[in-house]
FITORDREN-733914 format. One line per field, with one value per residue: residue number from 1; x, y, z of N, C-alpha, C in turn. Coordinates in pm, whole numbers. Layout:
<atoms>
i: (NUM/...);
n.X: (X/...);
n.Y: (Y/...);
n.Z: (Z/...);
ca.X: (X/...);
ca.Y: (Y/...);
ca.Z: (Z/...);
c.X: (X/...);
c.Y: (Y/...);
c.Z: (Z/...);
</atoms>
This chain:
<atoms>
i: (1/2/3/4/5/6/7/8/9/10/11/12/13/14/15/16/17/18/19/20/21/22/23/24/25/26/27/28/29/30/31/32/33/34/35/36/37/38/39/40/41/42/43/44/45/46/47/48/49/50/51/52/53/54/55/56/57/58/59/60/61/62/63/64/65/66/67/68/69/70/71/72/73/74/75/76/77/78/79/80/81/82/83/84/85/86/87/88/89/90/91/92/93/94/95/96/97/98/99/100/101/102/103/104/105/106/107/108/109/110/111/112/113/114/115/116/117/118/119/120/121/122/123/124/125/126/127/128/129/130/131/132/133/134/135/136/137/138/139/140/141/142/143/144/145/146/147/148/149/150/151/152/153/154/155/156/157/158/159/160/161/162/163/164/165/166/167/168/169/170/171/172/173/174/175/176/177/178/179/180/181/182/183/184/185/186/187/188/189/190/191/192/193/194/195/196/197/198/199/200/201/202/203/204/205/206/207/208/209/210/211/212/213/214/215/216/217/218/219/220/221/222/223/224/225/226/227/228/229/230/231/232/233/234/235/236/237/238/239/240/241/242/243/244/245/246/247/248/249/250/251/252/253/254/255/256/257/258/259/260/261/262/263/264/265/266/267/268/269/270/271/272/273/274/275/276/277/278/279/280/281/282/283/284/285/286/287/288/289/290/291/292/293/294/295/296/297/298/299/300/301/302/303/304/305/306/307/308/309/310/311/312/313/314/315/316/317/318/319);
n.X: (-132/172/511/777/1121/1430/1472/1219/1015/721/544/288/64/-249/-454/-727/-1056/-1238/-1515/-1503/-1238/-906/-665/-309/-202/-69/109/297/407/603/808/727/599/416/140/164/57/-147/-75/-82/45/97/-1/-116/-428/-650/-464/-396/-407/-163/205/435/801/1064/1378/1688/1863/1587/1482/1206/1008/761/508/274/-24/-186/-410/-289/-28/268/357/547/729/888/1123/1335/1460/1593/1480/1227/902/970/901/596/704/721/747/697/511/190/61/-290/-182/-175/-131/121/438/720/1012/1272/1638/1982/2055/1878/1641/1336/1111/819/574/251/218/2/17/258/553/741/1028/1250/1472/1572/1828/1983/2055/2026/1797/1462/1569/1591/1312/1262/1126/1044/909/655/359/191/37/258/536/777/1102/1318/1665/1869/2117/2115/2031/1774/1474/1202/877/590/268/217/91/-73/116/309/616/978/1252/1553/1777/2109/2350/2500/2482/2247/1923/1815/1772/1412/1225/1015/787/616/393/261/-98/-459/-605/-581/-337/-313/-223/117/359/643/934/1227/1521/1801/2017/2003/1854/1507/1102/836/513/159/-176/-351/-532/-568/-672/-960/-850/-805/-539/-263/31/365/718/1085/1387/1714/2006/2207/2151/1924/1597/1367/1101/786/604/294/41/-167/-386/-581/-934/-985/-1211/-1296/-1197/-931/-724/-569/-335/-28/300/566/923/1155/1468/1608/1549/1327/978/613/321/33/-316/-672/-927/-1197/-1441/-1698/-1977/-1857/-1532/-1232/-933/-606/-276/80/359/714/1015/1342/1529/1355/1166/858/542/221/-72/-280/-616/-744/-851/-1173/-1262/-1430/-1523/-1339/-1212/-988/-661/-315/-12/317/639/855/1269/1288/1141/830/489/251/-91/-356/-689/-1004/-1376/-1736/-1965/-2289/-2402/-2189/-1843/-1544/-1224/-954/-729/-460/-147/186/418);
n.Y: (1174/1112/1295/1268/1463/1465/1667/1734/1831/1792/1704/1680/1560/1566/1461/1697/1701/1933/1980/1815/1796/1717/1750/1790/1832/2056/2083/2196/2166/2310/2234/2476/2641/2568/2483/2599/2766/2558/2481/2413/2187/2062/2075/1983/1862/1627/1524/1257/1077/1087/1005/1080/1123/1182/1309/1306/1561/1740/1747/1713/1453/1408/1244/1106/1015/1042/996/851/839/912/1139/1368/1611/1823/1903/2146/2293/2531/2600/2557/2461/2294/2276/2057/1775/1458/1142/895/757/550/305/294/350/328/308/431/521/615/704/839/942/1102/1259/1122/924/706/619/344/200/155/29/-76/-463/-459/-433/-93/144/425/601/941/1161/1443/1692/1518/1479/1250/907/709/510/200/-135/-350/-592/-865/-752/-597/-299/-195/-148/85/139/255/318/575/531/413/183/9/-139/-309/-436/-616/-757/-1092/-1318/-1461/-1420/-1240/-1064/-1009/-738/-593/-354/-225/58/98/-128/-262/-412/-697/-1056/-1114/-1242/-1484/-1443/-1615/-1889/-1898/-1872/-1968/-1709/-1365/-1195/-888/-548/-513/-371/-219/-167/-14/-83/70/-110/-239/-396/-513/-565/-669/-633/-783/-868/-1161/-1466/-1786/-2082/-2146/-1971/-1612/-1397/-1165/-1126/-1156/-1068/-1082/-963/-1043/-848/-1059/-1299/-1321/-1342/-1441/-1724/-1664/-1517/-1571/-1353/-1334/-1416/-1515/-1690/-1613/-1548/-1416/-1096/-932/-649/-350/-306/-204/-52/29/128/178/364/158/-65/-203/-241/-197/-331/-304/-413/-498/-691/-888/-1019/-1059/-820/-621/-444/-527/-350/-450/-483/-593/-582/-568/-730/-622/-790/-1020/-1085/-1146/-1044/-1118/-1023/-786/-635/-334/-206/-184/-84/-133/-193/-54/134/133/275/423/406/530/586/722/769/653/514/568/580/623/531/554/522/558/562/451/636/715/926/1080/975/934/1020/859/795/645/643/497/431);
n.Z: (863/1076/1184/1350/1371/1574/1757/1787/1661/1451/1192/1022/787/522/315/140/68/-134/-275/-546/-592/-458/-209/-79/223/500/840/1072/1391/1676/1908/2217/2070/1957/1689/1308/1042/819/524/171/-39/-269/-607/-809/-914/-767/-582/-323/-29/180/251/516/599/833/863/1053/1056/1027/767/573/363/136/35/-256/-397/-728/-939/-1174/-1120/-909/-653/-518/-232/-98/207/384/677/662/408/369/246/-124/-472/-560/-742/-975/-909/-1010/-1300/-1407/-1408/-1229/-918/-543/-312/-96/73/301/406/580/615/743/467/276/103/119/-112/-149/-347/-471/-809/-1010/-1019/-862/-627/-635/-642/-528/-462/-285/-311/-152/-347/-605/-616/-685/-780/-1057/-1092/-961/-1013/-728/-631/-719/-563/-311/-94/59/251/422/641/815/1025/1173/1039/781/762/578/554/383/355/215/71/-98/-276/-57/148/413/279/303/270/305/304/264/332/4/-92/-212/-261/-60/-102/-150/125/265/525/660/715/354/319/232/315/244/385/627/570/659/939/983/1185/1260/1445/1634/1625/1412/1372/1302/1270/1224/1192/1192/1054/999/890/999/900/1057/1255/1340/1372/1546/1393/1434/1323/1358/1281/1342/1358/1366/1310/1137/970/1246/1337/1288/1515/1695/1797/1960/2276/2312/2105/1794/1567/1359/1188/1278/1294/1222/1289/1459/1586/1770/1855/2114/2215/2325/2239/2313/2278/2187/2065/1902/1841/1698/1761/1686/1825/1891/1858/1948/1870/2008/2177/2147/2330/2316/2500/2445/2513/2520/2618/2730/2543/2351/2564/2747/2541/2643/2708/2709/3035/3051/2813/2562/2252/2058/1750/1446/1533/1624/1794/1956/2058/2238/2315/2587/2604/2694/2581/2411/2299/2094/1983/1822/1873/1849/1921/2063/1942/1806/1712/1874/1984/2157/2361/2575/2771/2844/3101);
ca.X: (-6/265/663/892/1231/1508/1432/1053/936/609/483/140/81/-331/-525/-830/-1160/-1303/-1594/-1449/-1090/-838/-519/-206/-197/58/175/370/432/756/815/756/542/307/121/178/-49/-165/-8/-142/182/34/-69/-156/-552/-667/-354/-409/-326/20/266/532/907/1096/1528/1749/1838/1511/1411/1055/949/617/514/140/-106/-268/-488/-192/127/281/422/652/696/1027/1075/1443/1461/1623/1409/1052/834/987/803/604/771/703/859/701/405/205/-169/-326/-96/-320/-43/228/484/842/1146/1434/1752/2067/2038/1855/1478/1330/965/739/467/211/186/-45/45/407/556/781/1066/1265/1584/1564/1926/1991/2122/1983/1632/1491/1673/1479/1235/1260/1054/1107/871/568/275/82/37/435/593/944/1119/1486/1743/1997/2229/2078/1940/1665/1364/1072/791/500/220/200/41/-116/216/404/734/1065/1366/1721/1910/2233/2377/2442/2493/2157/1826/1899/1667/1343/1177/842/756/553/370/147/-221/-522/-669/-459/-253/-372/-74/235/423/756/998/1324/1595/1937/2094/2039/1680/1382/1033/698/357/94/-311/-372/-603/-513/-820/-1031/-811/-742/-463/-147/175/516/855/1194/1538/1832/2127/2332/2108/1829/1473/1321/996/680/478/120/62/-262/-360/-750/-908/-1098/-1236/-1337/-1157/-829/-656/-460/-198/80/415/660/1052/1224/1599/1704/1498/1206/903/501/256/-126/-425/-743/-999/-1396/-1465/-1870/-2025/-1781/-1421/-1154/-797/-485/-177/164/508/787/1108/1457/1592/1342/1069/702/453/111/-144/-380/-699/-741/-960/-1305/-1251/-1409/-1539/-1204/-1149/-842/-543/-143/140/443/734/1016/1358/1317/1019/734/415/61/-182/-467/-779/-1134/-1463/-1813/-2053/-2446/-2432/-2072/-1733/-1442/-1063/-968/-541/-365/-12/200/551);
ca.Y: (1108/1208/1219/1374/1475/1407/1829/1747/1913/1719/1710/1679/1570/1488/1517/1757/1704/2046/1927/1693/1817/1678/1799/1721/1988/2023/2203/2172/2206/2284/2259/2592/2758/2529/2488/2679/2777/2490/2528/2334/2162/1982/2183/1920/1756/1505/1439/1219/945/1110/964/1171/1085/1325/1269/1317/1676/1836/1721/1608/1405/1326/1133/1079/937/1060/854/767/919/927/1256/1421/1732/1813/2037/2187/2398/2639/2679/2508/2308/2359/2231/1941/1647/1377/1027/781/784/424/256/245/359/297/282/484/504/662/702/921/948/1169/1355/1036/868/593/592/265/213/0/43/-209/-546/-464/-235/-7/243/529/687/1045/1179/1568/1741/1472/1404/1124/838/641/431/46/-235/-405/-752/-847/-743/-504/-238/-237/-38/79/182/262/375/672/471/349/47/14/-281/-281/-509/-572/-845/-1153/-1463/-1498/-1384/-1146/-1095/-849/-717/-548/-281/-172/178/113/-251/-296/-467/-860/-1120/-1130/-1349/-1491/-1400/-1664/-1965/-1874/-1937/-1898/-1509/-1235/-1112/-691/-469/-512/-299/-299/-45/-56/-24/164/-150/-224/-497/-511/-617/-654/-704/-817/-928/-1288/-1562/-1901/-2224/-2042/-1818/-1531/-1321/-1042/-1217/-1062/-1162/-1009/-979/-1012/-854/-1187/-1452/-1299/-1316/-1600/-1845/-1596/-1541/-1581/-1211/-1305/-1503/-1555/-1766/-1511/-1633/-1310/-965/-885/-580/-227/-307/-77/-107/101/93/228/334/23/-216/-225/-195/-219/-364/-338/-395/-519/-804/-819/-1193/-1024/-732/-514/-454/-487/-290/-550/-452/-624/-542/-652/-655/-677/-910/-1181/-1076/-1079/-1098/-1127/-933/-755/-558/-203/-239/-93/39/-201/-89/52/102/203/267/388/364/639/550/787/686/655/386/621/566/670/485/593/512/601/483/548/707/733/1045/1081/919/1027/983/809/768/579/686/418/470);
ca.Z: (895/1125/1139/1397/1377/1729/1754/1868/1558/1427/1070/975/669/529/211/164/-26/-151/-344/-629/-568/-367/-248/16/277/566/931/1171/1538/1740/2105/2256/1981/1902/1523/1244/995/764/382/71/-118/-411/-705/-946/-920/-771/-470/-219/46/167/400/538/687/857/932/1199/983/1001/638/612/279/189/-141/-242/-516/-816/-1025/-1242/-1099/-802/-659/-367/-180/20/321/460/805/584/257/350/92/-227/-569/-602/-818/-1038/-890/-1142/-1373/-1441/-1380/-1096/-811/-439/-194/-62/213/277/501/553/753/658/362/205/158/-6/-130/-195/-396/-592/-1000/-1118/-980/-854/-549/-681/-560/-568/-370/-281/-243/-154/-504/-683/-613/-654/-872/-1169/-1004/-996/-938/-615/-604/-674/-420/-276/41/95/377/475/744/838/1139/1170/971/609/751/522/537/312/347/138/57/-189/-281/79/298/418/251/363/239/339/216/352/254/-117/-102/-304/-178/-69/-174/-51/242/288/683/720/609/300/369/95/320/219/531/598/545/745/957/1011/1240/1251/1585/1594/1598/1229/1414/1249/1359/1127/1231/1011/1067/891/964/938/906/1159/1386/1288/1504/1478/1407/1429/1293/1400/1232/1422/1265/1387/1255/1040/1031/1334/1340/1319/1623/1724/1960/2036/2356/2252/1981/1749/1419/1261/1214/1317/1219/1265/1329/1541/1624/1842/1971/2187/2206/2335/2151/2361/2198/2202/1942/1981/1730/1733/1748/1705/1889/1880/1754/1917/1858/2120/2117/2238/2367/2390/2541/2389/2624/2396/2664/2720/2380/2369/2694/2687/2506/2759/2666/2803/3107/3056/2697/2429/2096/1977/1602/1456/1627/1612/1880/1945/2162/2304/2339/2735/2665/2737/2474/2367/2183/2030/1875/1804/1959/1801/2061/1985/1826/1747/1730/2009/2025/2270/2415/2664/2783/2932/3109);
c.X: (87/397/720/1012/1302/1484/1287/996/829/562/392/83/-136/-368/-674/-950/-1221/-1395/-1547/-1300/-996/-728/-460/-221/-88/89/239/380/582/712/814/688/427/262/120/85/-54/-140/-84/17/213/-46/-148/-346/-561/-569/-414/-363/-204/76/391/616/992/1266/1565/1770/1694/1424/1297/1088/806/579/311/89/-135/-324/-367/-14/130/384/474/659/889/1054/1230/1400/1481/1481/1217/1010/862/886/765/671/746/761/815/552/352/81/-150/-247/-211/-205/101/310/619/915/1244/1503/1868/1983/1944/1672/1470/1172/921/634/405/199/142/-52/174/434/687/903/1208/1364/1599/1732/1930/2083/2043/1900/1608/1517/1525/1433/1220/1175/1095/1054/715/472/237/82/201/448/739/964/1248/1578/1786/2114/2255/2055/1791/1542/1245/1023/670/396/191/154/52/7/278/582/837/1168/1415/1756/1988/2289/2374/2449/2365/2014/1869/1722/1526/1311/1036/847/683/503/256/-33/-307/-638/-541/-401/-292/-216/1/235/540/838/1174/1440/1729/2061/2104/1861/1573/1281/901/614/257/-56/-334/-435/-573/-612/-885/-993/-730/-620/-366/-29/263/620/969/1301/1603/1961/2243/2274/1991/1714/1455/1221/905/588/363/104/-74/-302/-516/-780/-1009/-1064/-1252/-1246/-1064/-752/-598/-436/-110/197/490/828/1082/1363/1709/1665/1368/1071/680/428/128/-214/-562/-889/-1163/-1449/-1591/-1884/-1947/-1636/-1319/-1022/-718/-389/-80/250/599/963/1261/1569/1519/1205/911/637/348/1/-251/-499/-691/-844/-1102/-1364/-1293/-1500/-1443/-1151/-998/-718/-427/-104/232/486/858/1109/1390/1231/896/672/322/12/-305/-575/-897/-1220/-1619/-1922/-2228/-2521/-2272/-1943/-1628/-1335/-1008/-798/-541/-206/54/373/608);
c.Y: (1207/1138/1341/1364/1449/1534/1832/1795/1798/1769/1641/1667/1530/1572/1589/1773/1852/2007/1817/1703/1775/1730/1747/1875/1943/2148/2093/2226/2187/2340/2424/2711/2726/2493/2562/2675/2667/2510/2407/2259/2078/2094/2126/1810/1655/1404/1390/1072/994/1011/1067/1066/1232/1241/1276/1496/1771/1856/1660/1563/1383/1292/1053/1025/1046/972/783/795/898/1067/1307/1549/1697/1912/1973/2307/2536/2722/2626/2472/2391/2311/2076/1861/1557/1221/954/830/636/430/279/250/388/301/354/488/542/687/743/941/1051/1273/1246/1006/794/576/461/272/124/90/-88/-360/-562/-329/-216/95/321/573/847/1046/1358/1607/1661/1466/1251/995/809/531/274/-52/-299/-576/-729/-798/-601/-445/-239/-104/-9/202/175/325/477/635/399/229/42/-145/-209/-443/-529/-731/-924/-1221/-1493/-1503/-1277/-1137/-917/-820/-598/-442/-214/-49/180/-1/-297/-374/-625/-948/-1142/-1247/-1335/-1504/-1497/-1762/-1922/-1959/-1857/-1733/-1426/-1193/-934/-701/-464/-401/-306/-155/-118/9/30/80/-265/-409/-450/-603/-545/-729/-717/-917/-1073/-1412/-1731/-2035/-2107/-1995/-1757/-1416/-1227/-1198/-1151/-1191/-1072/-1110/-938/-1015/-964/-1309/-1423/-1346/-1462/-1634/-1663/-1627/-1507/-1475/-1262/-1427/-1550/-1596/-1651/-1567/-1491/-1180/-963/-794/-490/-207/-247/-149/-35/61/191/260/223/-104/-272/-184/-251/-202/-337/-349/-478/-636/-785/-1009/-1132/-916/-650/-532/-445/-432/-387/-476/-545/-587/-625/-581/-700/-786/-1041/-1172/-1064/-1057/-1079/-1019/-949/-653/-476/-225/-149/-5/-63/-101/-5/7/193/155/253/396/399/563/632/716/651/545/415/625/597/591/531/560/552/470/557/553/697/820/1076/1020/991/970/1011/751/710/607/523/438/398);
c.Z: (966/1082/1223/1373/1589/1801/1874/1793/1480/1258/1062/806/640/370/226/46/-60/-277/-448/-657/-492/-322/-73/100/409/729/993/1307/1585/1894/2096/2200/1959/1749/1446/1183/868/614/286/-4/-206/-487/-781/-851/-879/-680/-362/-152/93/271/371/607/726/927/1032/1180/1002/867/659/408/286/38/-143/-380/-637/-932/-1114/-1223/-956/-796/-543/-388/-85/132/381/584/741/474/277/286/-39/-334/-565/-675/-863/-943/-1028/-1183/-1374/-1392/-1262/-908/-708/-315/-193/90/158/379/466/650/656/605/214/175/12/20/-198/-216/-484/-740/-1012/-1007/-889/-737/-632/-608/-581/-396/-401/-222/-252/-296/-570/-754/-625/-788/-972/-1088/-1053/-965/-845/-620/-697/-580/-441/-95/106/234/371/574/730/940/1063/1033/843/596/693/496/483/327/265/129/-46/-170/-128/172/252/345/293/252/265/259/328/289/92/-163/-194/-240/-193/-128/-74/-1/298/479/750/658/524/302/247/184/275/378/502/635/660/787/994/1088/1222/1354/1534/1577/1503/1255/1307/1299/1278/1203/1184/1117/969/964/922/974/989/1269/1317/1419/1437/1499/1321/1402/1304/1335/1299/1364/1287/1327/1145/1050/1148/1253/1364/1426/1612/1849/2037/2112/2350/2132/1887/1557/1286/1311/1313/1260/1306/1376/1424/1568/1652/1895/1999/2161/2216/2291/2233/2279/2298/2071/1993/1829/1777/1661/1782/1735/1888/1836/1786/1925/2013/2080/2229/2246/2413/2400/2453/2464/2499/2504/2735/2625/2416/2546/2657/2643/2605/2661/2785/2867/3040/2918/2561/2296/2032/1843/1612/1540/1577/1786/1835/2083/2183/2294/2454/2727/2709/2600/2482/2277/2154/1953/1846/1836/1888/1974/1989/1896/1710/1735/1840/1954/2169/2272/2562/2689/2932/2980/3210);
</atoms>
C-alpha cells in the first residue's frame, strides 16, 4: 500500500512472510533522494494486511491486523515511527483501512460481524473504539478539511456515511438497490469540496458491472450508476478510483466476458459526469489494478498481466 503527502513524499507500507512469521515493514521515498532503507515497525507476531494514510503535515498512519487485535504505527517528519499500539482487541479482525488530514485520522475495521472505528488525535492517540454498522470490507476516505466518508458492505449493498469535524457520523445510506450477490468492496475518495464518489463491483440477475454513486454537498447522495457499457455475466471487480483538484476524476476495473480478463477505464468530467468506459487498446488479460491522480489531472494506472513463464506490471499514464 501507498500514501503521499502534498511534499511528494511516498510511503510504502507491506507485510512480510519470513517462514511462519509475519510482520508490517515500511520506506519511503522523497523527491530528489529517492528510497530509503526499508524498516520493520511491528514487533508483535503475526502483523499483517496494513494500510497506510499520510496528511497534508507529513504524518503517515498505518493500522494493521493480528489474528485477534488490531494495531497502528505512527510516523512524524520530526521523530519517525514511534511504538507500535494497541487500537482494539476482539475476534476475528480481516479488514483494515485509514485516513488522515491535520493532526487527525480515523481507522476502520471488521470485529466479527460489525465494522468498527477509532479517531487518532495528536496528544491523544487514538480514542476508545466504537462500532460503526453492521458489515464488512469498509473503507474511508477524507479531504484537507475533516470531511470524513466511510463506506462498507451489508445485506447485499453498498452502504455510506458522513462525518463532519466533530459533528458525529450521520445516519447511514444504502447506495443502491439490495440484490441477493454480495457487492466486492467499495471505494470511495473524497474532493476538496467536502464531494464524495464510491465505486463498487455487484451483479445484478445476470449482469454483472462497476456502479458508482456520488454525494453532492448540496443535495446528497444521487441514483447509482451502471459504468459499464458491455453486458458481462461473470466477474467484475478491482475496483479504482481517482480525483483530481477540481473534481475531475477517473475510475477503471475489470471484466472477464471469456477466459481472459479485460481492464476498463472511465473519465469522469465534474461538469458534465461520467463518459464511456473504453478498454486499453491491445492490452487484455489485466488483473488487478489501482489509479493515482495529480491535482493538474495527470494519472497512472496500473496492473499486472500473467506471461508464460512469469507475471509483469504493466502502467498507463494519461494527461
Amino acid at each position: 500500500m501507498l500514501a503521499a503527502d502534498p511534499a511528494g513524499t511516498i510511503t510504502a507500507v507491506w507485510h512480510l512472510l519470513d517462514g511462519s512469521a509475519a510482520s508490517v515493514w515500511t520506506n519511503q521515498y522523497e523527491s530528489g533522494r529517492g528510497w530509503d532503507r526499508a524498516e520493520q515497525i511491528s514487533t508483535s507476531p503475526e502483523s499483517s494486511y496494513p494500510s497506510v494514510a499520510a496528511s497534508d503535515s507529513g504524518a503517515v498512519h498505518t493500522v494493521w491486523i493480528r489474528p485477534s487485535s488490531v494495531w497502528s504505527n505512527h510516523y512524524t517528519p520530526a521523530d519517525g515511527w514511534g511504538a507500535e499500539v494497541q487500537v482494539e482487541s476482539g475476534a476475528g479482525p480481516v479488514w483494515t483501512d485509514v485516513t488522515a488530514w491535520a493532526n487527525q485520522a480515523i481507522a476502520v475495521y471488521n470485529l466479527g460481524a460489525e465494522v468498527h472505528w477509532s479517531m487518532w488525535t495528536d496528544g491523544d492517540g487514538w480514542s476508545t473504539p466504537l462500532a460503526l454498522a453492521p458489515g464488512s470490507t469498509p473503507r474511508v476516505a477524507s479531504n484537507g478539511e475533516g470531511v470524513v466518508f466511510a463506506v462498507w458492505v451489508d445485506s447485499g449493498n453498498v452502504w455510506a456515511t458522513r462525518r463532519v469535524g466533530a459533528s458525529g457520523w450521520e445516519s447511514p445510506v444504502a447506495l443502491s438497490t439490495a440484490t441477493t450477490l454480495t457487492p466486492g468492496s467499495p471505494v470511495v475518495v473524497v474532493d476538496r469540496f467536502g464531494g464524495a464518489h464510491v465505486i463498487w463491483a455487484q451483479c445484478r440477475g445476470t449482469r454483472c458491472s462497476a456502479y458508482t454513486n456520488r454525494y453532492d454537498p448540496d443535495v446528497g447522495w444521487q441514483e447509482a450508476r451502471d459504468l459499464s457499457t458491455v453486458d458481462v455475466s461473470i466477474a467484475v471487480g478491482n475496483v479504482a478510483l481517482a480525483l483530481d483538484e477540481d473534481g475531475n476524476g477517473i475510475a477503471t476495473f475489470s471484466t472477464r466476458p471469456g477466459e481472459d480478463p479485460v481492464r476498463w477505464t472511465v473519465r469522469y468530467s465534474a461538469e458534465t459526469g461520467w463518459g464511456p468506459a473504453t478498454p486499453p487498446a491491445g492490452l487484455p488479460n489485466a488483473f488487478g489494478g489501482r489509479v493515482a491522480m495529480d491535482a493538474s489531472g495527470r494519472a497512472i494506472a496500473v496492473w499486472h498481466q500473467p506471461g508464460a513463464v512469469e507475471w509483469t506490471i504493466w502502467a498507463s499514464r494519461f494527461e
